[in-house]
N, C-alpha and C positions, 0 to 999 in steps of 0.2 A: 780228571777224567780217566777212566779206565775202558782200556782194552779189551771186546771180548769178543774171541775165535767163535765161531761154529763150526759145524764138524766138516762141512765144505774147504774149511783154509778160508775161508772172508773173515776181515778184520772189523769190527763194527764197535764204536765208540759208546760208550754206556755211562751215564751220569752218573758221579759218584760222589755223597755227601761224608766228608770225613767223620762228622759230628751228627749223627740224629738229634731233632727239634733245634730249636733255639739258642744261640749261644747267647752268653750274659751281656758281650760287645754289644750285640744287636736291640738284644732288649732293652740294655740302658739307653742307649740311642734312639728309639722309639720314645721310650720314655720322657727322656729329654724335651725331644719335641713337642709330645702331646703337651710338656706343662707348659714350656714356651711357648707354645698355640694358645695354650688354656689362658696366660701369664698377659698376653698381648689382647687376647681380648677382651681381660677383665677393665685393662687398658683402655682399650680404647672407648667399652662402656662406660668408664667411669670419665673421660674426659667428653666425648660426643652426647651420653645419654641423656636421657631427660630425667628428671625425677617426678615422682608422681608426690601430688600433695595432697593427704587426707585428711579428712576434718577427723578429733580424737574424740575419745569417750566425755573427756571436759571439754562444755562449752567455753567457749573464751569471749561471748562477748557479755558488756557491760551493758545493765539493766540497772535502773535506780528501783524498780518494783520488787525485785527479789534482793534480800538478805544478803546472799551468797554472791552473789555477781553484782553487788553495788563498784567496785571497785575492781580494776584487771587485776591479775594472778603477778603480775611482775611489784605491785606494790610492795606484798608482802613476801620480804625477804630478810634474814638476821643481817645486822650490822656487825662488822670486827674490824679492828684493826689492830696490828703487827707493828710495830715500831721497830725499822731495821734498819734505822737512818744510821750506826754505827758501828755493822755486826762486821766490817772488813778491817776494822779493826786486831791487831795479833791476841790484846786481852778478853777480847768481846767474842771470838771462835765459838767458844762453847756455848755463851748466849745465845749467840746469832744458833747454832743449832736447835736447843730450845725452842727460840722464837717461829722456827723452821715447822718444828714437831706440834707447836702451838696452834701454826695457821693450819697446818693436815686436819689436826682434829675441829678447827673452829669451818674448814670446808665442808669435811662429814658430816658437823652439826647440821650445815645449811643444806645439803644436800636429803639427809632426815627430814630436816624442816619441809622441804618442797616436795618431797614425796608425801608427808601428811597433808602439806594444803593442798595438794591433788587429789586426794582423796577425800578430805573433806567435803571440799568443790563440787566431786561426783555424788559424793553422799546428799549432801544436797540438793543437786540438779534431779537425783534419780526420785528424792522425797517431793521434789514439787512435781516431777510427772505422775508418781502415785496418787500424789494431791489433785490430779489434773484431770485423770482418767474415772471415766464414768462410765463404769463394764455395767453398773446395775440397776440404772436406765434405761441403755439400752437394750439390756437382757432382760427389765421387765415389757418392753415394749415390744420385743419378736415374742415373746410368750403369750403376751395376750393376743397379738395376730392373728398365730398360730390359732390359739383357742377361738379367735373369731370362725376362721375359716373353716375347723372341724364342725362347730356346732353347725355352719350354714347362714350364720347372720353375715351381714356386707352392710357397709353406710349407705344403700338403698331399701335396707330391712332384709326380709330372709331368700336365700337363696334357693334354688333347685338342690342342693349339694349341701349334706351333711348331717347334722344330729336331725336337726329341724328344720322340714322340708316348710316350704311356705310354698 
């Protein structure tokens, strides 16, 4: 705090900031918090919260009618197997690494694999709803309406309204 005379002789105390704005002490310290803040409630979201379950673009359920859904999606998966019954072994080290880099790449495969039968699946699903949908039915069916009701005809014969007055 700083002292400041006016020209009476009175002594009147004046705030006085050593440091204009922010010092770094402060700011880290704000900072701190907020992610603590941030940190504790991701927290507690994620032990309290609910999760939301949504149905995905692949149907999953099993139909004996469709090709594509005779069977659930968990059937088809690659089989492998790692034989590490004796990689602790001191001469077997290097195998057993091998055996290691074998299963990585025989994961990838399956993990490939399940992203194509996903896709598959949808490719599928998405062909039997094109197979399903009947736009040009019913778009001949509002066309002719339409044409009824310009001309003036009704399934009572002709109306007061339109081409042909009755």
């Amino acid at each position: 705090m700083v002292i400041h005379r006016t020209s009476n002789g009175q002594q009147l105390p004046v705030p006085y900031s050593a440091k204009k704005g922010l010092s770094w002490k402060i700011a880290g310290k704000v900072i701190g918090r907020v992610l603590l803040a941030l940190l504790l409630i991701l927290l507690l979201l994620a032990v309290f919260g609910t999760a939301a379950h949504a149905a995905g673009l692949v149907d999953d359920t099993v139909d004996a009618a469709n090709e594509y859904s005779k069977y659930p999606l968990d059937n088809y998966q690659l089989d492998f197997y790692v034989d590490s019954g004796w990689d602790w072994l001191p001469w077997n080290w290097l195998d057993g690494i091998g055996k290691q880099v074998m299963y990585g790449l025989y994961a990838i495969t399956n993990f490939i694999w399940t992203i194509s039968l996903y896709l598959s699946n949808a490719t599928g699903y998405l062909i039997q709803e094109a197979y399903s949908l009947d736009f040009i039915s019913s778009t001949a069916d509002s066309i002719g309406k339409n044409m009824q009701t310009l001309a003036g005809v009704t399934t009572g014969g002709l109306s007061s309204e339109g081409f042909y007055i009755g």
